[in-house]
C-alpha positions in Angstrom: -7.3 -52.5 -6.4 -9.4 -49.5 -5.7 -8.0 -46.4 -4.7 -9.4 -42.8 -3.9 -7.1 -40.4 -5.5 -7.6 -36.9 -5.7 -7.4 -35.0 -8.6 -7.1 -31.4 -8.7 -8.8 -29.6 -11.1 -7.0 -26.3 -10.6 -3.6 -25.9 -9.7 -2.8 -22.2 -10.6 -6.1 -21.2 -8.4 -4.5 -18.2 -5.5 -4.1 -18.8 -2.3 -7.5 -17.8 0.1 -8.4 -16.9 3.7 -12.3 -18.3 3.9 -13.7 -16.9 0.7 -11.5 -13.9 0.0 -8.3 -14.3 -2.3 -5.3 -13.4 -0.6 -5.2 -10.1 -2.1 -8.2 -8.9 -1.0 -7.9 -10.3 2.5 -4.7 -8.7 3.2 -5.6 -5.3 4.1 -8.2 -6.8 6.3 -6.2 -8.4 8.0 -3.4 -5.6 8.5 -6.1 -2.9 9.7 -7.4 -5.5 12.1 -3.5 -5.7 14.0 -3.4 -2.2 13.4 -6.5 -1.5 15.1 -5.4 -4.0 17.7 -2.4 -2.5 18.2 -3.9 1.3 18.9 -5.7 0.2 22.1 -8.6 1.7 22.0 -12.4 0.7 20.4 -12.9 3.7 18.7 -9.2 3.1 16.5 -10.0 -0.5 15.9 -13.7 -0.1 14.6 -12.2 2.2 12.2 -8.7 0.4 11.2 -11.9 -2.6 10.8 -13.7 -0.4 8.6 -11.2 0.9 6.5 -9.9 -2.3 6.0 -13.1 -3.8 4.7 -13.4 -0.6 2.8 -10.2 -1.1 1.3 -10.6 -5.2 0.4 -14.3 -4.0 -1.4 -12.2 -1.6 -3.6 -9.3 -4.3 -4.6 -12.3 -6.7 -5.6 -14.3 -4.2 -7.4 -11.5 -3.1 -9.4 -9.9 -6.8 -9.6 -13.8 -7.6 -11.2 -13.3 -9.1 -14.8 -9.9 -8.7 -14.7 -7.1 -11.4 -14.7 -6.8 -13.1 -11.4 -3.2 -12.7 -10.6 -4.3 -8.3 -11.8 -3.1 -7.6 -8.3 0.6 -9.0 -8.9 0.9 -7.6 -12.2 -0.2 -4.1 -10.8 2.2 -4.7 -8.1 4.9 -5.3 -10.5 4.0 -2.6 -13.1 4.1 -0.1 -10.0 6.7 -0.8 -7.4 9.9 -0.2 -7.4 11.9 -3.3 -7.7 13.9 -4.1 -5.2 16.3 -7.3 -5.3 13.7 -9.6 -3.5 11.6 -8.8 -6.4 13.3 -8.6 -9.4 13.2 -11.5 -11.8 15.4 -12.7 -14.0 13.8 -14.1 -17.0 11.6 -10.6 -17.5 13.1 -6.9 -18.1 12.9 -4.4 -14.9 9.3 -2.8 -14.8 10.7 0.8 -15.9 11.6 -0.5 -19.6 8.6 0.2 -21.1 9.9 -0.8 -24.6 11.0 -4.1 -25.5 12.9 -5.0 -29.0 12.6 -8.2 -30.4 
């Protein structure tokens, strides 16, 4: 009665495209249709390169940091909206919290 089951060993791990979390893919991705969407070479070599410019930043300043930093910042500095407010936690402009 042998079975192959797998096991995860992490289950909070974030999502990726290849080897880039989420995060850092995104802007990649968005200058790339951006790019696409201008029409020309010249606008898309440079949506490419700012978009790879911009997903080097977001790692080097997500480095040594939690890995969900991105979210948190997003949180912190956003205005929150009713898609993203949460319930269980106070609005991100109450900076002070009693109890």
């Amino acid at each position: 009665m042998r079975t192959d089951t797998y096991i995860p060993r992490r289950l909070d791990d974030q999502w990726k495209i290849g080897f880039w979390d989420i995060d850092v893919a995104a802007p990649v991705l968005f200058m790339f249709f951006a790019g696409y969407l201008a029409g020309s070479k010249l606008a898309f070599v440079c949506c490419l390169v700012t978009g790879v410019g911009l997903a080097r930043w977001i790692s080097r300043i997500k480095a040594d940091k939690h890995p969900a930093f991105a979210l948190h910042w997003l949180y912190w500095h956003l205005p929150t909206n009713p898609v993203t407010a949460l319930r269980a936690t106070p609005a991100s402009h109450l900076r002070r919290m009693v109890g």
